[in-house]
N, C-alpha and C positions, 0 to 999 in steps of 0.2 A: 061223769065228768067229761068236757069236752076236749079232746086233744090240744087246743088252744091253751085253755087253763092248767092243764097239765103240764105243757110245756113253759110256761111263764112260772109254775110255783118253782118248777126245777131252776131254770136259768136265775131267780132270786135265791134259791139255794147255793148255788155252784157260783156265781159270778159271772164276772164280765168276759175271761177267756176262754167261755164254751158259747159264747154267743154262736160265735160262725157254723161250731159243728152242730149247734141246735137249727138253726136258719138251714144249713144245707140236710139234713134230716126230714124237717118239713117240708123243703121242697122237692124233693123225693119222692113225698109220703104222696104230695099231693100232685105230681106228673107221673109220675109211675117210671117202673125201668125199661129199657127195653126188650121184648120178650127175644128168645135164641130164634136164630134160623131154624126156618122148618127143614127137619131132615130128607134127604133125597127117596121117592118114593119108587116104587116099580109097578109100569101100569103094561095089562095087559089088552093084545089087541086078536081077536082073532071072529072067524064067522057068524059066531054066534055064541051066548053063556059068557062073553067078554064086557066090559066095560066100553070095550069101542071096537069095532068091528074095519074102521080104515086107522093109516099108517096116522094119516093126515088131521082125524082128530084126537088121537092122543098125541101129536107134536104139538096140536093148539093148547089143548090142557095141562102141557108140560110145564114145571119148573125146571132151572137151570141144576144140571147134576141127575137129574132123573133117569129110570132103566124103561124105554119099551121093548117086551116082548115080545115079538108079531109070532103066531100058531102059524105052521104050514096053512098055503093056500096058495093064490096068486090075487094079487093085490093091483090097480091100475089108477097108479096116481104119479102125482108130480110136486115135491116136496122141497121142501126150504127150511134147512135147517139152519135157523138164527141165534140157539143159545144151545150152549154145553149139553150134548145129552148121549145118552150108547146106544142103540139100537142094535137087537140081537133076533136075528132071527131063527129058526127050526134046522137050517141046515141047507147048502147051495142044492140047487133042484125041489126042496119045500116050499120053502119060501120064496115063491118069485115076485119082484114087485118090477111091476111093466108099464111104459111109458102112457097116459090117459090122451095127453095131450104133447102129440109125439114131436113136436119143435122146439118144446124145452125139452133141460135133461130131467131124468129119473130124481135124481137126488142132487141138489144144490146148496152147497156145505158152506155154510158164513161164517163160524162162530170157531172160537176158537176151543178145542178140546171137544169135539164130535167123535163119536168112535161107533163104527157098523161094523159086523160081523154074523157070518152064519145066513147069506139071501143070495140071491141072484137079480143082478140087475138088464133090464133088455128092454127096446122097442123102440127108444129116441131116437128121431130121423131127422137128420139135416138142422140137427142143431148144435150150435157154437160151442156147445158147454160139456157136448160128448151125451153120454150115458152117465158121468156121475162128473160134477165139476164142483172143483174145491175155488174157492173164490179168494180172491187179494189179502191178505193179512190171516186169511181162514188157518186153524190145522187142524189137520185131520188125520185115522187113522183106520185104514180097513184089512180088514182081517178075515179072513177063508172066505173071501168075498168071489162071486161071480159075475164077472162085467162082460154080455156077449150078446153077439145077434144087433148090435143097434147101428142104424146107417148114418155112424158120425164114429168119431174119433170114443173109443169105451171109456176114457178118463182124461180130464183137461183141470191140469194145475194149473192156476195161479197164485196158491199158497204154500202151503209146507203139506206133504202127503208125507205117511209113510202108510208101505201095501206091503202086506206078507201073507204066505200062505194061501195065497189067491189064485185066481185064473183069468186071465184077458185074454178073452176067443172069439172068433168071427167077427170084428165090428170093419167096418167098411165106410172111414173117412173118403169117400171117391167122388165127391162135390167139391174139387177143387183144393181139398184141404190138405196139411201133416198128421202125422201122428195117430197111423190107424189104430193103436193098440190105444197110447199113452202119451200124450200131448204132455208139455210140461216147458213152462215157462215160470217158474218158483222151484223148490227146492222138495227134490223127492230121493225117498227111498224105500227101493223095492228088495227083497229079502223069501227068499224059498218061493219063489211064483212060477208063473208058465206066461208064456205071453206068442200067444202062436197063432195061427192063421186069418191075420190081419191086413188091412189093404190101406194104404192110403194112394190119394191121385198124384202128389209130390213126395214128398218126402217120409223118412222113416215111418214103414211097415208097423213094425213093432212098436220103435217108440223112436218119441223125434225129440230132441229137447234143444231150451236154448238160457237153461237157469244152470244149477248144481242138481247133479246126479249121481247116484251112486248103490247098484246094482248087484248084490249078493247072492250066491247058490240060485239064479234064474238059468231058466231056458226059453231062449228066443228062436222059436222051429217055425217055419214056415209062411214068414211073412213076407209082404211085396210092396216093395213102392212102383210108380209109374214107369210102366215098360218104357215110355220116348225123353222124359224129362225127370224119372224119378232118381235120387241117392239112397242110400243106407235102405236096403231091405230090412233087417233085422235093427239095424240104428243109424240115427240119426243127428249128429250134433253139431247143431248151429251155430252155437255162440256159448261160453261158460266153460263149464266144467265137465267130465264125467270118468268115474272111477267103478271099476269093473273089478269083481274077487270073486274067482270060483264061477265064471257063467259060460255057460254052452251057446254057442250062435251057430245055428247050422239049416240048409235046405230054406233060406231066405232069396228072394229074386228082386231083384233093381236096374234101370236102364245102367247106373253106375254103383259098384261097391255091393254088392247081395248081403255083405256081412255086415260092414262100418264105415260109417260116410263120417269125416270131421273136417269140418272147413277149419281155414286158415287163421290163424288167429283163439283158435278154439281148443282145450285141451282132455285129452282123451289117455287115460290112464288105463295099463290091463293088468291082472296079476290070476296066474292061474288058469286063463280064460284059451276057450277052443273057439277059435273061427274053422267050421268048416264044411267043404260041400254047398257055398253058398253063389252064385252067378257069379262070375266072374268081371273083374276086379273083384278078390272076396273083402280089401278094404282099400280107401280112398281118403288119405295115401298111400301108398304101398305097404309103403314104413311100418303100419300100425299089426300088420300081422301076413 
């Protein structure tokens, strides 16, 4: 008997007030429901016996929510990450993934809820975006991550970062730019990191910022701004906010402030925090330590 006739001997059974929930039944039967979200998968990348062997085509393959795994090696690409995904790799010194095409950055973060951990990032030169750059509305989140060696600024906000448990080492903003460790113009927080031997050609060494800031259990050792025109060796802040708990600044050099540069208008909070040992003025204004 055909579903049709089955449903018409019923609906002459039952009456006129099961018409609707007969009618929406059949059309059900005959659109179908829609199937669940596929659940988030975990794809593996490494040299060889992997499913994809670059970073770059398992992000193509990726759905939103998905885990790459990169295996120890060193990797030489330049990534865009556009939808939600984590990327974990082997561990900082395994996993290096190094700039292919060294004028963009390493990793270019768009999407919101990106999360990397466990690599090291290095190689990008004289590019805008740094060594790993979070983009306008992006958030992102890195974690025992290594951003070093690259001849630009190692990390450039323009979204929401939070960085823990990391290292920003050797990057050398010295083309004219801020922010040799940690550029930031969006809203960042950094939590148990190292942020050390860094250069910028103007302003903050370490980090220069001109958004909301705020800086937990870091040390900022050894960074420089511009011997003839540079401020804030160890920091840098332009404009906004910035709130300091628990942070070391020490053995930083700058034409002005070694330690803490904050312009006027700008507000700079500290609790906890050691300035010391840093060129003199160790901050600018005096006020601030």
């Amino acid at each position: 008997m055909s579903l049709a006739v089955a449903l018409a001997r019923t609906r002459r059974r039952l009456g006129d007030p099961w018409r609707v929930m007969l009618c929406l039944c059949a059309g059900l039967l005959a659109v179908g429901v829609p199937a669940a979200s596929q659940a988030a998968r975990t794809i593996n990348v490494c040299a060889s016996g992997c499913a994809f062997t670059t970073i770059g085509g398992a992000v193509a393959a990726a759905q939103a929510g998905d885990t790459i795994n990169v295996q120890g090696g060193n990797y030489n690409e330049n990534l865009t990450i556009s939808i939600p995904l984590t990327i974990v790799g082997s561990g900082e010194g395994r996993t290096i993934v190094a700039s292919a095409t060294s004028r963009e950055p390493v990793f270019t973060l768009a999407a919101n809820g990106v999360r990397i951990s466990d690599l090291t990032v290095t190689g990008a030169f004289d590019s805008e975006g740094g060594g790993v750059s979070v983009e306008t509305g992006a958030i992102a989140t890195l974690n025992a991550v290594t951003v070093r060696g690259n001849s630009a600024s190692g990390i450039v906000n323009d979204g929401t970062l939070t960085l823990s448990q990391s290292i920003v080492t050797g990057n050398d903003a010295s083309r004219g730019a801020s922010g040799g460790g940690i550029r930031n113009d969006g809203t960042a927080t950094i939590r148990d990191s190292r942020i050390s031997n860094n250069t910028a050609t103007v302003d903050g060494g370490g980090i220069w910022s001109d958004g909301t800031l705020t800086v937990i259990d870091t040390t900022l050792n050894g960074n420089s701004a511009g011997a003839f025109i540079g401020h804030g060796g160890g920091l840098a802040v332009r404009g906004g906010s910035a709130t300091l708990q628990d942070v070391t600044i020490r053995n930083n050099t700058a034409f002005d402030a070694g330690g803490i540069f904050s312009q006027a208008g700008s507000s700079v909070t500290l609790h906890d925090t050691v300035v010391h040992n840093n060129s003199t003025p160790q901050c600018d204004p005096t006020t601030l330590c």
